[in-house]
Every structure is written in structure tokens, then in C-alpha cells.
N, C-alpha and C positions, 0 to 999 in steps of 0.2 A: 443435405443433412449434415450436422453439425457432427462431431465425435466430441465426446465429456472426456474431458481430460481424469476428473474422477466419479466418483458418483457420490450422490447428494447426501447427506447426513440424515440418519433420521428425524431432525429435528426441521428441517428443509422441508423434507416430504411432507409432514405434518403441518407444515406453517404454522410453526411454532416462531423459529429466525421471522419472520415477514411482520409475526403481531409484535416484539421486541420492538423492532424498529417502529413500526408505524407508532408505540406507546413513547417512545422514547421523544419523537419526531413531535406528537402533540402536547407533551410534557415541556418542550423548547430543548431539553440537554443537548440535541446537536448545536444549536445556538451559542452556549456557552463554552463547547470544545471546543465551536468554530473557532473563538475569542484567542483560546488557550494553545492551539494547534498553532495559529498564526503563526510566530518565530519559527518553528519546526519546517515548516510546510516554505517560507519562504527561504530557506535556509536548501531548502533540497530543489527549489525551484530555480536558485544562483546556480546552484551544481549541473542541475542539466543545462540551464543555460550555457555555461563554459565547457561542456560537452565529457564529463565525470563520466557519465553513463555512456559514451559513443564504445563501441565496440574497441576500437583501438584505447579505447583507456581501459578497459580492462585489461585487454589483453599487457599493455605495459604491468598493471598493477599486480597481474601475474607473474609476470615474468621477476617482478621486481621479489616479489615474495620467494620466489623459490632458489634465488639468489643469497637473501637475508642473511643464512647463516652461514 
């Protein structure tokens, strides 16, 4: 059994969030963000490549911060 980190919105429960998407989905607009996202998306994709997100870089960029001033 899985533990919920939170619990669901009422708009979740209702599949409300689920029609959104699927309307959104057959309307194409994911399509066009895909387009738009693009620079962003690859932009964060160099970062974790070169390892931004590995644990020892945060912790540097921690450390670096509480330095600063």
C-alpha cells in the first residue's frame, strides 16, 4: 500500500482536474506549449545533465548561501 503524501483536492475527487485535461488534450493546447516549453525544458535538461540537481550540488549551493553575507 502506497501512503498519500497529501490528500486529493476536491476537485481530484470529483474529476473535475482529469475533464480539464482530457478537454485541453483534444482542444491540441498541450501541443502548442509543448512548442513554447521547448527552451525551458531544455534548459533544465543541460542542468541535470551536468549534475545541478545531484545532491552534492545542493548541498554546495547551500552551503554557499549561508556564507553570502
Amino acid at each position: 500500500m502506497r501512503i498519500r503524501y497529501r490528500k486529493p483536492s476536491l476537485k481530484t475527487v470529483l474529476g473535475i482536474t482529469a475533464a480539464k485535461k482530457q478537454l485541453k488534450r483534444d482542444l491540441g493546447i498541450y501541443n502548442v506549449t509543448k512548442v513554447l516549453n521547448a527552451p525551458k525544458n531544455a534548459k533544465r535538461r543541460a542542468k541535470r545533465a551536468m549534475g545541478w540537481e545531484s545532491e552534492a550540488a545542493k548541498l554546495f549551493r547551500f552551503i554557499t548561501r549561508l556564507f553570502k553575507r
